[in-house]
N, C-alpha and C positions, 0 to 999 in steps of 0.2 A: 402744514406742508412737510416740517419734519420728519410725524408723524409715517406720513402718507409712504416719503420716499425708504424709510425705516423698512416699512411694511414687504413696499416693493424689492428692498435689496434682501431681505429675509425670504420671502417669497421665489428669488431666482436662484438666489445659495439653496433654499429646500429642494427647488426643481431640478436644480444641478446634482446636486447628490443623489437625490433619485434615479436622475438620467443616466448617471455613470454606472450606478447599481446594477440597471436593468442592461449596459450592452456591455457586463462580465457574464459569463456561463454559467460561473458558478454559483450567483445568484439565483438565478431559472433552476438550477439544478437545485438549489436547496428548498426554492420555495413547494418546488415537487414532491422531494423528501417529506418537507413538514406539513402541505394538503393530505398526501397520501394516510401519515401517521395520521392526524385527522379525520380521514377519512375511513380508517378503518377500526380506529377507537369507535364509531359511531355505527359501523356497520358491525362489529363484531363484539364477542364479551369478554373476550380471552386477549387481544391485543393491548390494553391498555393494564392489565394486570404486571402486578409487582413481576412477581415469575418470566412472563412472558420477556418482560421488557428487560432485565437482566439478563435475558439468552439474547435477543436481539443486536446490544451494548456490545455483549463480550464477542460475540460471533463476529459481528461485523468491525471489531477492530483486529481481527487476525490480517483479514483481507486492507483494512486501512495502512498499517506498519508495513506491509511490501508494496504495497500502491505509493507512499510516501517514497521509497526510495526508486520504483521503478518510473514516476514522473522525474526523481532526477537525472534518471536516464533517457527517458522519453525528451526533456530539454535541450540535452547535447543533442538531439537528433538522431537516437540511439533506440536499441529494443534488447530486454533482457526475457528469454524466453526460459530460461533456466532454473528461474526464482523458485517454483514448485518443487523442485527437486533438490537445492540447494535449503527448502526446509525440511525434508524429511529426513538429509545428508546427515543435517547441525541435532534435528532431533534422535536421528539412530546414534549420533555421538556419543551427545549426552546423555541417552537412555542406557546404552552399553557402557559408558563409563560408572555410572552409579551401580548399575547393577553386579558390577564386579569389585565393588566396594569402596569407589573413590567418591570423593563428599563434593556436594554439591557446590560448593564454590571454586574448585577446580575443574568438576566434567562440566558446568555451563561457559566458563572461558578455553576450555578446548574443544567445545561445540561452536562456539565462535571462533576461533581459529583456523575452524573447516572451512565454516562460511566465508570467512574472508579469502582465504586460499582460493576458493574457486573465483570468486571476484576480480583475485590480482590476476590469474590464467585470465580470466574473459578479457579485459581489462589490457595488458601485453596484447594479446592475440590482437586487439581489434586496434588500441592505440599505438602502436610500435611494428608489427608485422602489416597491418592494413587490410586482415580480413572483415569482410563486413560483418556486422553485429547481431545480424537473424543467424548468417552460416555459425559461427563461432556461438554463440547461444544454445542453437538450436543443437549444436552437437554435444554442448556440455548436460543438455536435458537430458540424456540418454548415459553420458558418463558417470555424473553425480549420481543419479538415483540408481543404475550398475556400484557400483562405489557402495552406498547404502545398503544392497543386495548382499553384496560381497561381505561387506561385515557383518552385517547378520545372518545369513545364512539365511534368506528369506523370511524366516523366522519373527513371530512377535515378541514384545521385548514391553513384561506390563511390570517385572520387581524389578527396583532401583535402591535396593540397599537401604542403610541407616537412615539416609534424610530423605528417603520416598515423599513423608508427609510434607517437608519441604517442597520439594516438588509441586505437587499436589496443589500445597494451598497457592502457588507463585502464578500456575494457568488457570485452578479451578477454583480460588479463593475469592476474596472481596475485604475492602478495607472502605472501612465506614459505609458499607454498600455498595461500592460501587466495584464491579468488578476488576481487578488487578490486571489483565490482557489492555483494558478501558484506559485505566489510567497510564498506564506505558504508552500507550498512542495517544493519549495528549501530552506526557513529555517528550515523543519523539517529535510531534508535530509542530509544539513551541521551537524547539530547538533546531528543527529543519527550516521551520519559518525566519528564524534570526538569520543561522545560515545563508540563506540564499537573498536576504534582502539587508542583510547591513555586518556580510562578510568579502574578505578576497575570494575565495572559493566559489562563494554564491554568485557573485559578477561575471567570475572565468566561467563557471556552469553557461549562465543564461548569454555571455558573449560568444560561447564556442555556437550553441544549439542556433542563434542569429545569424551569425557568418563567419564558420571557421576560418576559411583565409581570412578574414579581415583581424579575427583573433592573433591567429600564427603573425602576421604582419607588424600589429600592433607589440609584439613579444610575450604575449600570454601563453605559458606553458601547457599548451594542447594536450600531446602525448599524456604526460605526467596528471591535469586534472580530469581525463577520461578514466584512468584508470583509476581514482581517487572515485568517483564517479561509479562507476560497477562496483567497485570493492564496499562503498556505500549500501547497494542495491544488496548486494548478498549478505553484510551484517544485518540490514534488517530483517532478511529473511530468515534467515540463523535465528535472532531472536524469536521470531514469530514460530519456529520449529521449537524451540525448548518452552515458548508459552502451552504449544498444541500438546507437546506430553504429557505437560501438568494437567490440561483442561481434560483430556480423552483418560489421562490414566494406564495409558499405554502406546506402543507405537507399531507401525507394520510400514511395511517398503510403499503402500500406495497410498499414504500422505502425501499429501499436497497435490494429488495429480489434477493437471486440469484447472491449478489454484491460478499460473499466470494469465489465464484468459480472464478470468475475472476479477485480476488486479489490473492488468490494461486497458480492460472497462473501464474499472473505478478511474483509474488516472484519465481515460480521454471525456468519458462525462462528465469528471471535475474538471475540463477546460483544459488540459497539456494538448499540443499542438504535436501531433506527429511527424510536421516537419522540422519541432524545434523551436529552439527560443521561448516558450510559455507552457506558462506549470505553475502552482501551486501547493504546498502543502496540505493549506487549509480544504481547496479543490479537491483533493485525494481522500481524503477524509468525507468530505460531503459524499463521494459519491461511491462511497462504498457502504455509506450509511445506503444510501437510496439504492444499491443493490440487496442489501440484504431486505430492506422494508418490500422489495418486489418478493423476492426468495417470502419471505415472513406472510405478505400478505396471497399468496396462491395457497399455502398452507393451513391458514386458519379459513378461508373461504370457499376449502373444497374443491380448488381448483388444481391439474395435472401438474405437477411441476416437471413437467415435461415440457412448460410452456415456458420453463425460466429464460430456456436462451434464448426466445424470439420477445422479450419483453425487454432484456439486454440489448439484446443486438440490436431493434428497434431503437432503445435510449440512446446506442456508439451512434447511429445514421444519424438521428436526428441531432447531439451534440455538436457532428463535424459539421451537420448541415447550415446550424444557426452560427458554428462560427466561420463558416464560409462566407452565408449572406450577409454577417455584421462586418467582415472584413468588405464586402465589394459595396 
């Protein structure tokens, strides 16, 4: 009898767990990722290869590290269209500060000092003035990457002085194999994930993105954690800008173009809610893995990659669609 009811209360905690598994997104999302990989280890010869799969890693954690900070904006109930160009901003920085002889542990914190800059404007603008956050975005997309322009002189920018190789090995190296881009987005991912689930920060986040008024009422400092919030969003892009010039070896004004649409994939196939309130870090990551594994598998299988954005965009519809129908 013991036995029996043992059995049964193991049996409904196993079902449970399963069951709660299966109505998160980012579950379905991942187990997509890991078919896929799967499935083209088996279809191809070259996907499961050492080589291949450390381009895969590294690639797809560029796009991971601005997807993590632009789902924290996607939570407030926000959209940061600017990210793209707020990495090429932090990368012309720091490529022109090295190249005119300043050492690398000062031009990558005044590469981030860019980035952050443009986060606190986004950030004011939308939290304290009250313009909305596609207008203000959307304008700084054109500012910053003018900005970029301007300091270089349109110009490529591939010598960066005495710690080049520094450089170098920081986006295009690897530590115990694994590529160094990789490992940086699983330390921002740990640390985002702390953040947002067992911080004050992380509570005000996910309480503003739920019900601002109810926030503002409650005395949670709106204003002050939106802009905390953008400014978030453009230090990781900033990073992810001075990973790309170590990886590329050099930099030009049309980095990152184009890179926000496919961070805002990642973030809504990893399950961030575009009206707000839900996100994950871990979600961000998943699904920028599963963007690249689409980008990765058209390419080894001879397929147009002209078909990338209907394989995405397919993946955004059918994301909102499953969490539509799980919500009703």
């Amino acid at each position: 009898m013991t036995a029996t009811l043992e059995d049964a209360i193991g049996k409904q905690t196993h079902t449970g767990l399963l069951g709660r598994l299966m109505t998160h997104q980012v579950f379905w999302v991942f187990l997509a990722a890991v078919l896929g990989s799967i499935a083209l280890t088996l279809l191809t010869d070259t996907f499961a290869t050492e080589r291949n799969l450390f381009n895969v890693t590294r690639n797809f954690a560029f796009i991971g590290i601005v997807a993590i900070g632009m789902t924290a904006v996607i939570i407030t109930g926000g959209i940061d269209l600017s990210v793209g160009s707020v990495v090429v901003l932090s990368a012309m920085i720091c490529g022109m500060s090295m190249a005119s002889g300043m050492s690398i542990f000062l031009a990558i914190p005044l590469a981030l000092g860019g980035a952050l800059a443009v986060g606190l404007i986004n950030g004011l603008l939308i939290a304290v003035i009250g313009i909305p956050p596609f207008v203000v975005t959307l304008g700084m997309l054109s500012v910053a990457r003018s900005i970029a322009m301007v300091l270089s002189q349109n110009k490529m920018v591939f010598e960066f002085g005495p710690d080049q190789a520094k450089l170098l090995w920081l986006g295009g190296g690897s530590t115990f194999g694994i590529p160094n881009p990789l490992l940086v987005l699983i330390v921002l991912a740990l640390v985002t994930g702390f953040l947002f689930h067992w911080s004050q920060w992380g509570r005000h986040v996910f309480a503003i993105g739920g019900n601002e008024h109810a926030a503002i009422l409650t005395g949670i400092p709106v204003a002050r954690t939106k802009i905390t919030v953008y400014m978030f969003a453009s230090l990781l892009a900033g990073i992810t800008g001075v990973l790309e010039v170590g990886w590329l070896g050099g930099v030009t004004t049309n980095l990152g173009q184009g890179m926000e649409l496919n961070v805002i994939a990642a973030a809504v196939i990893g399950g961030a809610n575009l009206a707000g309130g839900v996100g994950t870090a871990f979600g961000a990551v998943v699904g920028a893995f599963l963007i690249e594994v689409i980008r990765n598998s058209l390419i080894l299988l001879g397929i147009s990659t002209f078909w990338q954005g209907a394989f995405i965009g397919s993946f955004i519809i059918v994301a909102v669609t499953f969490d539509r129908l799980r919500k009703t």
